[in-house]
Structures are given as C-alpha cells and as structure tokens.
N, C-alpha and C positions, 0 to 999 in steps of 0.2 A: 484694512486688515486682510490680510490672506487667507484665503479659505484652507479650509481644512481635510487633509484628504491622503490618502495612503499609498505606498508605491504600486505601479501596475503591478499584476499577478499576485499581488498579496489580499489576506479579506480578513475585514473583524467576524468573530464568530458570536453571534449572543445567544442566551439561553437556551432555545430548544435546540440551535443547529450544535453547541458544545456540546448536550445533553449528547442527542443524536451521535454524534465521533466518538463521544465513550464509550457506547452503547455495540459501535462497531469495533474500537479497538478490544471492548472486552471478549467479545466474540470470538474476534482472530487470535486473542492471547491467549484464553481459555482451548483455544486447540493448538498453539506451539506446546502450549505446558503438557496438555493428554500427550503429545508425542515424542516427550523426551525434551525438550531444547529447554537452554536456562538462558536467564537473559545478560545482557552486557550493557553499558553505555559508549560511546566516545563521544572526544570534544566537538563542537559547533564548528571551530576551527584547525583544519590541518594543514603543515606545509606545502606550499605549490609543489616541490619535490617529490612529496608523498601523493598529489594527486593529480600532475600530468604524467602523461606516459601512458595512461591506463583505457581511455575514453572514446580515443581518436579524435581527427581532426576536427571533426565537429563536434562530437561533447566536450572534447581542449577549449572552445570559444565560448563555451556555456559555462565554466567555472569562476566564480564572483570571487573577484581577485579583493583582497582586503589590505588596505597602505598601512604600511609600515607607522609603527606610533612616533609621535613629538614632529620633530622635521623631519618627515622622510623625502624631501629634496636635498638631503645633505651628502649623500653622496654623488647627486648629479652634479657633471661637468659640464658648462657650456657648450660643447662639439656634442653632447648625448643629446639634446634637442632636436639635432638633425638625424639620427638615426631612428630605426623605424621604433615598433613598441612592442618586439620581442627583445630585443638589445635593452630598453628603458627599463619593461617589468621588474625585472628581478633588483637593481635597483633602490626601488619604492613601494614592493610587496612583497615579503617573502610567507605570505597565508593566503587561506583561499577557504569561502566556506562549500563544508562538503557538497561533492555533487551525487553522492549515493553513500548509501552504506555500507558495501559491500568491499570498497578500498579502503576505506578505517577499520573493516575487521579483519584483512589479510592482513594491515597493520601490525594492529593487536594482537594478531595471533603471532608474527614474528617476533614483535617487543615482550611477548607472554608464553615462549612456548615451553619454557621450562617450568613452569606453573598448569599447563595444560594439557589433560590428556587426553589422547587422542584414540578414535577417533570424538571428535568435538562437537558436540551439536548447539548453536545461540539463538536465539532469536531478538532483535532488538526493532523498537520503534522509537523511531526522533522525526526532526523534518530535515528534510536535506532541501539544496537551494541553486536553481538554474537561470542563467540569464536570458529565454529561452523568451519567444513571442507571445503576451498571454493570449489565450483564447478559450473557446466553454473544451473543461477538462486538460487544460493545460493550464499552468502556474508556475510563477519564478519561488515560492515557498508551498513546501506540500509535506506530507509525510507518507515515508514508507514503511511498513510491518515484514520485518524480514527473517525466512529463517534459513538457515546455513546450517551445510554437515561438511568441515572439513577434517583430514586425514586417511581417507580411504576411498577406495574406488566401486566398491562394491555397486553392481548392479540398483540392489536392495534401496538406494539410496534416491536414484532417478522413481522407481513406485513407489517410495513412500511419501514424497512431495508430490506428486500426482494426487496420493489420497489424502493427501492433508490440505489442498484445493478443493477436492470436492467437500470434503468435510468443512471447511471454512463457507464457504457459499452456501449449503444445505443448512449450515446454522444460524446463517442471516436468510432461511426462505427464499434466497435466491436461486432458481435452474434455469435460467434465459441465458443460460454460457456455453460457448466453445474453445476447451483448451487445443489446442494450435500446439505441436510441435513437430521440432526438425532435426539437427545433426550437426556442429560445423564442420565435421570432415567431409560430409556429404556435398557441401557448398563449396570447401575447398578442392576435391576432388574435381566439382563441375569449372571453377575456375582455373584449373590444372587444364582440364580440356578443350577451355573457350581462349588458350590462351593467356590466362592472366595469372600464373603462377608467381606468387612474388605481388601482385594486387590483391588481394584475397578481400582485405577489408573494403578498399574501393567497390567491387564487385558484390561482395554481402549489405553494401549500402545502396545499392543503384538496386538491387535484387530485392532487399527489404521493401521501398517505394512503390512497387506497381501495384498496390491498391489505392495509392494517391494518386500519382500520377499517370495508371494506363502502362501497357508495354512498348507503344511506338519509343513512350520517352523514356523508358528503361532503356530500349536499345540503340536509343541516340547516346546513352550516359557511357553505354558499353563500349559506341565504338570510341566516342571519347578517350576513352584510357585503352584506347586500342586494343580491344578484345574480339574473338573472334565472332560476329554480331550472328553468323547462321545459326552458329551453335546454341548459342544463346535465345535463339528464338525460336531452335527446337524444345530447350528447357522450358521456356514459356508455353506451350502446345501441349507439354506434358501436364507442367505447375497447374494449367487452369483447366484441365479436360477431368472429368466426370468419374474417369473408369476406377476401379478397385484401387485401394493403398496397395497392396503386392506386387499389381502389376505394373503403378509407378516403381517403385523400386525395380523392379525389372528395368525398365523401359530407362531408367536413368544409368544403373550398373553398365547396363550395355552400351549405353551414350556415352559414358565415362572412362570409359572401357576398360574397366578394372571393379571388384570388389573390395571395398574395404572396412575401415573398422566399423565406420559411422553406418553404412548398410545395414551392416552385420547386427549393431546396438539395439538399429530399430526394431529388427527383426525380432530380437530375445525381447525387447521391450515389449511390444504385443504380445508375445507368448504367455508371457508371466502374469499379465494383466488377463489373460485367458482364465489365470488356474485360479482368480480370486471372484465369488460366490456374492451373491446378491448385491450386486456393483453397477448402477448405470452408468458407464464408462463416459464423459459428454469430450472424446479426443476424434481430432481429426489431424492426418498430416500433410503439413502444407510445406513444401521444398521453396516456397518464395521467401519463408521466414529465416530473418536473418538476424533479428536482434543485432542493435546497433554500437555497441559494446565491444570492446575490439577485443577483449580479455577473456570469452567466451570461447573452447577448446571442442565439445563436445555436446550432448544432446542441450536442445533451449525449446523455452515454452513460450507460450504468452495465450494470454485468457483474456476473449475479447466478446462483452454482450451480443445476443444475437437481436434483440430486439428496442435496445436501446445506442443510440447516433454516439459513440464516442470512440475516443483509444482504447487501449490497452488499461485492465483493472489488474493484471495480475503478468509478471514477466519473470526470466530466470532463466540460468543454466548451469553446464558443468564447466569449471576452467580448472584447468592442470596448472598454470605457470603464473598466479597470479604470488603468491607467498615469491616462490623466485624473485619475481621485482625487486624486492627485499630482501634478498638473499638467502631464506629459506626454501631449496630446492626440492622436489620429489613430495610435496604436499600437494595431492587434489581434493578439491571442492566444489562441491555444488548447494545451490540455494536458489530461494524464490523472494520474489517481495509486492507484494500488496499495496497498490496505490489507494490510501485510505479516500483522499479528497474527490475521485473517479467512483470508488464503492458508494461514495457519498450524495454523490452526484445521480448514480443510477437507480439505487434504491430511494432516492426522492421521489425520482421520474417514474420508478417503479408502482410507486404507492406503497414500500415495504417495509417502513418503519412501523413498529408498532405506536400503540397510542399510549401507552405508556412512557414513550420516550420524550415528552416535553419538559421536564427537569422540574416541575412542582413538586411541591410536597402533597402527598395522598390524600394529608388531610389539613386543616386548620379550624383552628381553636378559636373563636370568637366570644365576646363577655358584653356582660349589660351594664357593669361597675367597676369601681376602682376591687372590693370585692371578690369578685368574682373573677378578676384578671389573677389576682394572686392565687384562688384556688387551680387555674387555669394552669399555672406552677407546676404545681404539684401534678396533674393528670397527663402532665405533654411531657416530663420525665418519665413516666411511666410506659406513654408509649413509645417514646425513642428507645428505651432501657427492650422494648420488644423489636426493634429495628424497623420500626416506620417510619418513615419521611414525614414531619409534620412541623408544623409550624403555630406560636400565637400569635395573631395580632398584638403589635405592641404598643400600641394606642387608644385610649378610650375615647370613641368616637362612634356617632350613630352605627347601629347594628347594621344599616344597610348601607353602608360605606363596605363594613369591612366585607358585605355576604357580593360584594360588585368587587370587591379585592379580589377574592374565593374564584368570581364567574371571568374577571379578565385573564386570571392566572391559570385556568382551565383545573384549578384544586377542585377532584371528586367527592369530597366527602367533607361538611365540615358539622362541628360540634356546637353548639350554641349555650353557655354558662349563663344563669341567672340567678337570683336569692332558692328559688323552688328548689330547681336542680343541685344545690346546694345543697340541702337539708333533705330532702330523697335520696342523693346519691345516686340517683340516674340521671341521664344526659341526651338529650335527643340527638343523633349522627343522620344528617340530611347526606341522600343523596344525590346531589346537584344535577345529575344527569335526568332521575328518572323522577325529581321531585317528592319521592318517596322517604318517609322519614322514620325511626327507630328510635323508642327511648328504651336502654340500656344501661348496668353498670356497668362503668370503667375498664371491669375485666372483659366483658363481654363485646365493646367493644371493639376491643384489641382483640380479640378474636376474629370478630368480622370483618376486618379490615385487613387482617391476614390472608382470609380465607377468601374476598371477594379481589376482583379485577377490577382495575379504575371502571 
C-alpha cells in the first residue's frame, strides 16, 4: 500500500496551528476594516490569459497551469509533440491557479467597474499557489491578506499603508520589523544610466538578489544583459554604505543625472511621515529593493524581520498600468499583502502567540451519572448563550478519563456535576492550572469565567 503523504510545499494544519491562522487573520482583518477596505473574493482559478503577462519571466514559470477537462489531448496533433511547451500549453490548459491576488483584483475591478466606485479600497484573503522550490518560509500554497486602494493617486494613499503595517504588527506584539522601501522610477532611472533602458525588469531582478547572492554576482548578472557594470557598482557603494537617506538620494540623482518623479515621491514621502505625532516610524530606504513583480510603477515596500532568519512577511507597491492590461486605462493602484504562513512562522519562533490561542474550549463540563450528564444540558447552554467556549463530555465514563481529557486538551477550567451539586445548585469550577477550585452558582460562574484569563 502506498504511503500517504501530501504534495511538497503544502501542510495539514491541526488544531492549535488553525486555531493560531485565525487568530492572525483576525488581527489583520480587524485593521483593513478600522481603515475603510471592504472585502471581495475571486475564483481559485483564472484564465492563463488573465495571469501571464503580468509576473515576469520568472513568476511566468511559477504559475500552476490546470488541464483542460474530459480529453484535453484532443486537440493535439501529432507534429505538436515535437514543438516545444509554450506552442503545446495553450492547447491542453486554458487556466491557471492564481499566483497572487492582486491580478484577480485588477481583474475584477475592470469586469466590475460600473458597479464600483471609485476611489475603491478591498481587502481580500484566500491562498494563492506557486510552483516555486519549497523551503522554511517558502510554499507552493500560502495565503495572502491584502489590501488595495485603487482609482486615485493621491500621496495619502502610500502613508496610509505604511500605517496600516504598523498597526497590523503592534497588534499581533510584533516590533522586530523593518519596513524597506524604494521607488520604480528611481531603479528605472538607474537602469537608464547603466545602460539598460528597455531592461529595466532584468536589472530590478539582478538588483533585488544582492542580499542572496553578494554584489560580485549581481554584477556578473549585469554585465550579462550588458549593462554598464561601473555604473552599477557605483550604485552598489552607495545601496550598502551607511551615510544618511538624503544624502543617498543626492548621491544617486547626481549618478542618474537627472531628478525625477520617484526622487521627488520619496522625498514628500518622509516629509509627511514627519508631520504625523506619537509614530515610531520602523522605515528605512533601501535602493537595492526591487520587488520582483514586473507590474510595479512606483513607490514598493517590503517588511522584513529583524531578528528572525526568513523573507519577506509583508510586500507591495504602486502600479499605474495594471487595469490597462484589461483595457481599463488611467486607473492607479496601490496595495500591500501580508504573507500569513511567514507571520506564522515568526511569531512561533517569536514566542508571540498568546496562550489563549490553542482552540480549546475554556472550559468543560464533566458528570458523575447518566443524571447529572442531562443536568450538564441545561448549564453548557447557559454558558454558550454567555459566549464561552465550552464543552460536555459526552460520555459516561470514569471522572478521571474525562478530567485527563480536560489536561490533554490544555481546557482551563472545568466543572464537575454530581447528585450534591445537583440539589445545591452550585458547582465546583476547578482550575486546572493552579489546582485551585470554586464552588459557585451557575450565574457566578459565567461570570468568572468572563472575567478571568485562561
């Protein structure tokens, strides 16, 4: 028999690490909602049409192409065998499942815009799906938490994504972050200078790598695509040297030799962040950041732990022309998106979950009799009807079966039902941690149990 076992880069999740993803997704959603966004879904699956073009040539290879249903070898012809398998694809798949969320909602907003007003702000969480090498914090299925403002260009829109990262991390107790961001005009500008005008992406992707790879091989990649390698290893000298953000900005305008819009952004962009009061700002800008997205026009972030070993937990920027693809022109956007399965990963390693996050119920109800199960009815309505988690025993079975139930399940609190407790109408609430025990009526209970912490 074959053993059993699940695709690379995919994971079962069981009870506390579910518990734990809801506990993060409610976090992050409870701060898209404070900021205005409303949510959206789209399908699992969209047309390969609808999501090359947008990724580049290496997110192009990462999108999990999906065969055509019944025979989708029916329309291949013998001589299609021999050609390669961008001529076959299309073919034998005409879907793909998504490789972000961010092309399903330019989508949407084109197939939706008469329904839509603008300026628009969403926020949507699903998993999107990469063909991508697994390894710790990378996965071929993950989910991302995203929120988008398109239809306007306003400034306003790059600070208020900013504070709506800090506010998403302050609320999961996380500050071991640095948001990271850059400019694409400022990268294309530089690729303008080194020669590579018309490469732009090539060069924001050799440019993204030098904290994998080191600068010698950034500049092997450069001369590769035949760019100008001094230039570029003047950029390098700047990108990694110590001195002020301004006077990089200097140092780069005059290397570029031109000012332009992307300079200029940054520049208002700390300004503004200036005039806002009790802010510990956690930005730094890094000109090697290139976000690897080919679809990105204008200022991009990315939020990367300082104290824990992984990628990126948080990325995004502004793109002017992605509706265009679709034929909706002169619509810009920008957004952010939140790698829950990375959040998930750090606040493990963090220790930042609370204890409360193991998906027990707060308390359970335990009996001595057939009896005492049925009054046990009637008192676990009462306190769900108060919104606590609890649970009966639904078995009649030695009390200390069920009170090793209680300690495997890490349940804080539990009830004990017997004929006494019956007929008193109070009930002792042990609590499991501190061995401490309470007898109480019903009401009083639910009170306690309100009012205390697991």
């Amino acid at each position: 028999m074959e053993k059993l076992s699940i695709p690379k880069g995919t994971r079962d999740f069981g009870q506390i690490e579910s518990f734990r993803r809801k506990y993060i997704i409610e976090k992050i959603q409870s701060n898209f909602i404070k900021y205005g966004f409303a949510p959206i879904e789209t399908p699992t699956m969209e047309h390969l049409s609808v999501l090359t073009g947008k990724y580049g040539d290496e997110g192009e290879q990462l999108i999990f192409k999906v065969l055509n249903s019944g025979d989708y070898l029916k329309k291949i012809k013998s001589e299609d065998y021999n050609k390669d398998a961008k001529t076959l694809l299309p073919k034998i798949a005409e879907k793909g499942l998504r490789y972000d969320l961010t092309v399903p909602f330019a989508r949407h907003v084109v197939m939706n815009q008469h329904n839509i007003t603008f300026p628009f702000k969403r926020y949507q969480i699903q998993p999107v799906w990469r063909a991508d090498r697994p390894q710790r914090g990378r996965y071929r299925e993950f989910y991302q938490c995203d929120a988008d403002i398109i239809g306007t260009r306003s400034e306003w829109n790059e600070i208020e994504l900013t504070l709506l990262m800090h506010d998403v991390f302050k609320s999961l107790n996380f500050s071991d972050f640095e948001i990271k961001i850059n400019h694409r005009e400022v990268l294309f500008a530089m690729a303008a200078a080194a020669g590579l005008k018309g490469k732009e992406i090539p060069f924001c992707t050799s440019l993204d790598k030098i904290d994998k790879i080191g600068i010698e091989k950034v500049l092997h990649e450069i001369n590769l695509i035949k760019g100008k390698v001094e230039i570029v290893s003047k950029y390098l000298e700047i990108i990694t040297s110590s001195v002020d953000q301004s006077l990089k900005i200097k140092e780069l305008v005059a290397l570029t030799g031109s000012s332009n819009k992307g300079f200029e952004e940054l520049i208002s962009f700390f300004k503004i962040l200036d005039e806002i009061p009790d802010r510990n700002f956690k930005i730094s800008l890094d000109f090697s950041l290139a976000r690897g997205l080919s679809y990105y026009t204008g200022m991009i972030y990315e939020v990367k732990p300082t104290k824990v070993k992984i990628g990126s937990i948080c990325g995004g920027g502004r793109y002017d022309n992605l509706t265009g693809m679709f034929g909706l022109k002169g619509i810009s956007g920008i957004g952010i998106s939140f790698g829950l399965d990375r959040i998930y990963d750090v606040l493990t390693e963090s220790n930042l979950f609370p204890k409360t996050s193991n998906g027990s119920p707060k308390v359970l109800i335990t009996h001595l009799d057939p009896t005492a199960f049925i009054h046990g009815i009637n008192l676990i309505e009462k306190i769900r009807r108060a919104g606590i988690p609890s649970d009966l025993f639904p078995d009649s079975i030695k009390i200390q079966k069920q009170m090793n139930y209680a300690n495997k399940l890490a349940i804080p609190y539990v009830i004990t039902i017997g004929s006494d407790e019956i007929s008193k109408a109070r009930y002792p609430l042990k609590n499991m941690s501190s061995g401490k025990t309470l007898t109480l009526p019903i009401e009083e209970i639910i009170e306690t149990l309100k009012t205390n912490q697991r």
